[in-house]
C-alpha positions in Angstrom: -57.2 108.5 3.3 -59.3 108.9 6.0 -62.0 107.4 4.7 -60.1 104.2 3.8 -58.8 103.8 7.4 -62.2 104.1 8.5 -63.4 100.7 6.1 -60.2 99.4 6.9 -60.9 99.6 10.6 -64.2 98.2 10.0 -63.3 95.2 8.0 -60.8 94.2 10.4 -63.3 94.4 13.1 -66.1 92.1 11.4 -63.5 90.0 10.7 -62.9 89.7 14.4 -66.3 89.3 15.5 -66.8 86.7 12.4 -63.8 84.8 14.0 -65.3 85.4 17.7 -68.8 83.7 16.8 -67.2 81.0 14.7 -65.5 80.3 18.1 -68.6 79.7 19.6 -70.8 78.0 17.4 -68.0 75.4 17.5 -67.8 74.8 21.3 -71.8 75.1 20.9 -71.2 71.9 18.6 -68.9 70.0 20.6 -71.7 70.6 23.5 -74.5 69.2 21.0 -71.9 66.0 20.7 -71.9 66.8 17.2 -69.3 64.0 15.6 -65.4 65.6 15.3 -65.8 65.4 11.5 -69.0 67.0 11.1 -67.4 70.3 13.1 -63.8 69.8 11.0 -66.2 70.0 8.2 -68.4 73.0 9.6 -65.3 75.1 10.3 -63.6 74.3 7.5 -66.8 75.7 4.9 -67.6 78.3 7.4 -64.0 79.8 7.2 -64.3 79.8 3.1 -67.1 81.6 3.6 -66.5 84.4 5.8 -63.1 85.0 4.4 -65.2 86.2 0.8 -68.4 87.7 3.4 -69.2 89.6 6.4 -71.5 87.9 9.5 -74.1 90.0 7.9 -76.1 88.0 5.1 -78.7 88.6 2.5 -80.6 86.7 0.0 -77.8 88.4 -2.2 -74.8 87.5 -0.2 -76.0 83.8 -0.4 -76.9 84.1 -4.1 -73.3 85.4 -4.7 -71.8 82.5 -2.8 -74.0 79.9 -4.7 -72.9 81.3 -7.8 -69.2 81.4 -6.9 -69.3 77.6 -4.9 -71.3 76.3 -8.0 -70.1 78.2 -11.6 -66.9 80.0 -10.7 -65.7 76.8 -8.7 -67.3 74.0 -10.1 -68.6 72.3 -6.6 -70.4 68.9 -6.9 -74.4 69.5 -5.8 -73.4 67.2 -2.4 -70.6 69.8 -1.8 -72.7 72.7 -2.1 -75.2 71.3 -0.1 -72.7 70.9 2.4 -71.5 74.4 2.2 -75.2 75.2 2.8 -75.7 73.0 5.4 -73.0 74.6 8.0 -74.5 77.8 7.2 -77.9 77.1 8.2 -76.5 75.5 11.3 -74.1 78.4 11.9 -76.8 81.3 11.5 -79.5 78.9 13.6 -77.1 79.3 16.2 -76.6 83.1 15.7 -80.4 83.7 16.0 -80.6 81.4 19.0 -78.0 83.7 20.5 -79.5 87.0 19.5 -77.0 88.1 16.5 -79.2 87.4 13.5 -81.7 86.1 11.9 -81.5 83.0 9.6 -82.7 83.2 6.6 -80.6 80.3 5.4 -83.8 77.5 5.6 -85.3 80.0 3.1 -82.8 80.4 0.3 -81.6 76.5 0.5 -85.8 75.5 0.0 -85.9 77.5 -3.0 -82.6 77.7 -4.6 -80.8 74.2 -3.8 -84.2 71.9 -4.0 -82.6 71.0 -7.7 -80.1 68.7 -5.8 -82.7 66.9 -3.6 -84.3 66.1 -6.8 -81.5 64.4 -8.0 -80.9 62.1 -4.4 -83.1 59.0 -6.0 -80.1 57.5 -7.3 -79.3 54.2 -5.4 -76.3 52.9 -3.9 -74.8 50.3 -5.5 -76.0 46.8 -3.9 -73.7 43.6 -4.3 -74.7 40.3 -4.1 -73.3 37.8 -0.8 -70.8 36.1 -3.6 -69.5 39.5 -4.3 -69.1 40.3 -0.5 -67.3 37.0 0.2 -65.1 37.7 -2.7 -64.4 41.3 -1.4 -63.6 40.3 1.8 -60.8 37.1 0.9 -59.4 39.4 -1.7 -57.9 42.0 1.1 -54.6 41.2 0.7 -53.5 42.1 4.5 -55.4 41.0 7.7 -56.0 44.4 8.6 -58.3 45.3 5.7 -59.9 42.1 5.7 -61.0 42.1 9.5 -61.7 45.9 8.5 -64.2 45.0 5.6 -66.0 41.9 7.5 -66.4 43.7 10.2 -68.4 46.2 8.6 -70.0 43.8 6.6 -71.5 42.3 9.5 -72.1 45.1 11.7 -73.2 47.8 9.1 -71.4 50.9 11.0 -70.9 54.1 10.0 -66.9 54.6 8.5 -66.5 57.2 11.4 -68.1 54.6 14.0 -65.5 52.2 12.9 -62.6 54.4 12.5 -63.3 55.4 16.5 -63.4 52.1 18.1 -60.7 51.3 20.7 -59.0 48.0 21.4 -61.6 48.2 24.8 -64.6 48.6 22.9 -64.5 44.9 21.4 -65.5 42.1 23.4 -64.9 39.1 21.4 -65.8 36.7 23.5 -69.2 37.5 24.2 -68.9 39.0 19.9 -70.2 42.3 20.6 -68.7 45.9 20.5 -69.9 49.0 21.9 -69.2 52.4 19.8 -68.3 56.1 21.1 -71.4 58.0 21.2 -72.6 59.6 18.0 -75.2 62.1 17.5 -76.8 59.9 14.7 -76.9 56.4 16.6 -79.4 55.6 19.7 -78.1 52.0 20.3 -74.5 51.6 20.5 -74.3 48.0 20.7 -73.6 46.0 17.5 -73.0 41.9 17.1 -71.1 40.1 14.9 -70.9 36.2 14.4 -68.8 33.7 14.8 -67.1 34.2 11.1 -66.4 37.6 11.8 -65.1 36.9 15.3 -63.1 34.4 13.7 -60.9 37.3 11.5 -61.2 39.6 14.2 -58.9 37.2 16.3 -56.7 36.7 13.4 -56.1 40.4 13.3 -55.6 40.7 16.8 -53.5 37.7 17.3 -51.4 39.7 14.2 -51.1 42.7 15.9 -49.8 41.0 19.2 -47.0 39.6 17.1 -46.0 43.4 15.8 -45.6 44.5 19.3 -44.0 46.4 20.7 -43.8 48.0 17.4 -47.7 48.8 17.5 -48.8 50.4 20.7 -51.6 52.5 19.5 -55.2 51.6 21.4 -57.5 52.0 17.9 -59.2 48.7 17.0 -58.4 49.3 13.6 -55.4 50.6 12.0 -53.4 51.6 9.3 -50.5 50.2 7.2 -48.1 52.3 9.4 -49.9 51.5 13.0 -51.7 54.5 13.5 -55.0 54.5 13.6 -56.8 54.1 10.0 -58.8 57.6 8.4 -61.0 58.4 6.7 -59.2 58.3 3.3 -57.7 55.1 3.8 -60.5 53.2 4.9 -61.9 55.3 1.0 -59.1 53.7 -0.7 -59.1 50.2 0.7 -62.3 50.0 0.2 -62.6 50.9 -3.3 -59.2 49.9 -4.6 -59.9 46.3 -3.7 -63.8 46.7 -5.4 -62.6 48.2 -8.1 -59.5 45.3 -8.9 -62.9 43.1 -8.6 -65.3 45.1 -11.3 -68.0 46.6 -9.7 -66.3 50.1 -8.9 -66.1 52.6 -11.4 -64.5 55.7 -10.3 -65.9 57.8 -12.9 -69.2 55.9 -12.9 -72.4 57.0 -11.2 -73.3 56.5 -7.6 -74.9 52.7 -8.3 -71.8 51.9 -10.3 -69.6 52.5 -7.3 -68.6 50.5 -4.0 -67.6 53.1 -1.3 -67.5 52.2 2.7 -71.3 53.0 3.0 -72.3 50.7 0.8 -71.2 47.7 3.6 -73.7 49.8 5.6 -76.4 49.2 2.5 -75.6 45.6 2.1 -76.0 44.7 6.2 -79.6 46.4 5.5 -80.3 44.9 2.7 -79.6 41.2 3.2 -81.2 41.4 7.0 -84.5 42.6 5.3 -84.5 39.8 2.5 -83.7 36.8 4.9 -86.8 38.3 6.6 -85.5 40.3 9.3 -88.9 42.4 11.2 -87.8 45.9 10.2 -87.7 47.4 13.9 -85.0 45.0 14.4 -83.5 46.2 11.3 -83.6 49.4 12.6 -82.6 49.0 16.0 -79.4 47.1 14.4 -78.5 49.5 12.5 -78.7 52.6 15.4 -81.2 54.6 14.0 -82.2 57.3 15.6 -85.8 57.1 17.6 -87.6 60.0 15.6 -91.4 59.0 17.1 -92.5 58.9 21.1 -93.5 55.9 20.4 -90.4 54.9 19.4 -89.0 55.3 23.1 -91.3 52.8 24.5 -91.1 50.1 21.6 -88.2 48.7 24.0 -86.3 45.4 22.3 -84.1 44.2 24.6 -80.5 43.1 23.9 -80.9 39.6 24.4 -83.8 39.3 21.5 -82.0 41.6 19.5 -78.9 39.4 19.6 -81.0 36.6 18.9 -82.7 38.2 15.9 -79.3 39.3 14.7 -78.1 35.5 14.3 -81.0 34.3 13.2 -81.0 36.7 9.8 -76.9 37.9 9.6 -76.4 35.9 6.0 -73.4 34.0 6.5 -70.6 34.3 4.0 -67.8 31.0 4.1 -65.2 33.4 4.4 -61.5 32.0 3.8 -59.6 31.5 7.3 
């Protein structure tokens, strides 16, 4: 009896110091302006996790967590990889503090490479008639301004989902996102098509007031500000009523809201768009010194952006 109190005792204190540093590393996130989803998403594996396993790991703890996350629950690779992922940034921040070692880098490099292997597979890629068709076929302004919006700008879905009413300057036809830890320049542009359904949306949303106060550029049916999973369904409901998404198919047999993001690329690069424009565009991150100094400025890049955006006819 004894003894049991003793492990009981002990349990219940690992399970408050495993609560205590999970704390931590999430305010530790917050201060790395890691995006809210990613730490939802950190907190939310990280919690699975510890509730099966002490803070104290082992090549076997993690081989009996791959087994259970992969055979006994049937996780996709991507979702594994994800589980994987907070770890290695949980315990990276445990060494950096002094608890432990990581030894997550390790494991993942020898035991998940299988799922690397398998990233080749392309995104699906529709044509400019399939875009235009996309776009007119969103049977409420909302979703329309939504889909053209991120046809022409090629933002992330959490970029678009965090834009505020003050963000968008139409008249000048730029908007300015919240920082992100992925994105150096936080300026996109969108032409005078797009600016023309983003007024159309707006002016729509004037005439719902005072029913709609909320300050999110974008919305929902209901007038709160859209998520995640409705900008998902939109998305592929209206793809899918128009052939080329198959929810069952593979990844290039599917249109999901980052494939707006690998059209914008796409069709810059083929009209002949220089590919540090491209880049720039599209907010990627400055990974080289060189990088720094290769300074465009917002005037040429506007200019560029004009000169290459493919236009669409869209129905007005």
């Amino acid at each position: 009896m004894y003894d049991n109190k003793i492990i009981l005792d002990r349990c219940i204190t690992q399970d408050l110091q495993g609560t205590a540093l999970l704390l931590d590393f999430l305010d530790d996130c917050e201060v790395r302006n890691f995006s809210p989803r990613t730490i939802q998403s950190y907190k939310s594996n990280l919690k699975y996790f510890l509730s099966r396993h002490s803070i104290e790991i082992s090549p076997t703890v993690l081989k009996d967590f791959l087994v259970h996350i992969r055979d006994e629950k049937g996780y996709a690779p991507s979702t594994i990889e994800n589980y994987f992922a907070a770890l290695s940034s949980f315990y990276d921040f445990l060494e950096w503090e002094g608890v432990q070692k990581n030894i997550v880098p390790q494991f993942r490099k020898r035991y998940l490479r299988y799922y690397k292997e398998q990233r080749h597979e392309e995104r699906q890629l529709i044509n400019l008639e399939q875009m235009k068709d996309l776009i007119d076929s969103a049977d409420w302004i909302g979703y329309k301004a939504m889909f053209i919006f991120f046809a022409k700008t090629g933002i992330r879905r959490q970029e678009l989902i965090d834009l505020d009413l003050q963000d968008l300057f139409l008249s000048q036809n730029y908007a300015v996102l919240k920082p992100h830890a992925k994105r150096s320049n936080r300026i996109v542009f969108f032409d005078e098509e797009c600016s023309k359904v983003l007024q159309e949306w707006l002016a729509w949303r004037q005439n719902q007031r005072p029913k709609i106060r909320n300050k999110a550029l974008f919305l929902g049916v209901m007038g709160a500000r859209i998520t995640r999973d409705a900008v998902y369904d939109a998305t592929t409901q209206h793809a899918q009523k128009l052939g080329f998404h198959n929810p069952q198919g593979n990844l290039n047999e599917k249109f999901t809201p980052h494939c707006f993001r690998h059209f914008f690329t796409t069709w810059l690069r083929r009209a002949g768009c220089p590919r540090s424009i491209i880049q720039e565009l599209r907010g990627d991150s400055r990974k080289e010194a060189i990088d720094i100094y290769d300074h465009i400025t917002q005037t040429e890049l506007k200019e560029s952006y004009l000169r290459y955006i493919p236009q669409l006819n869209i129905k007005l």
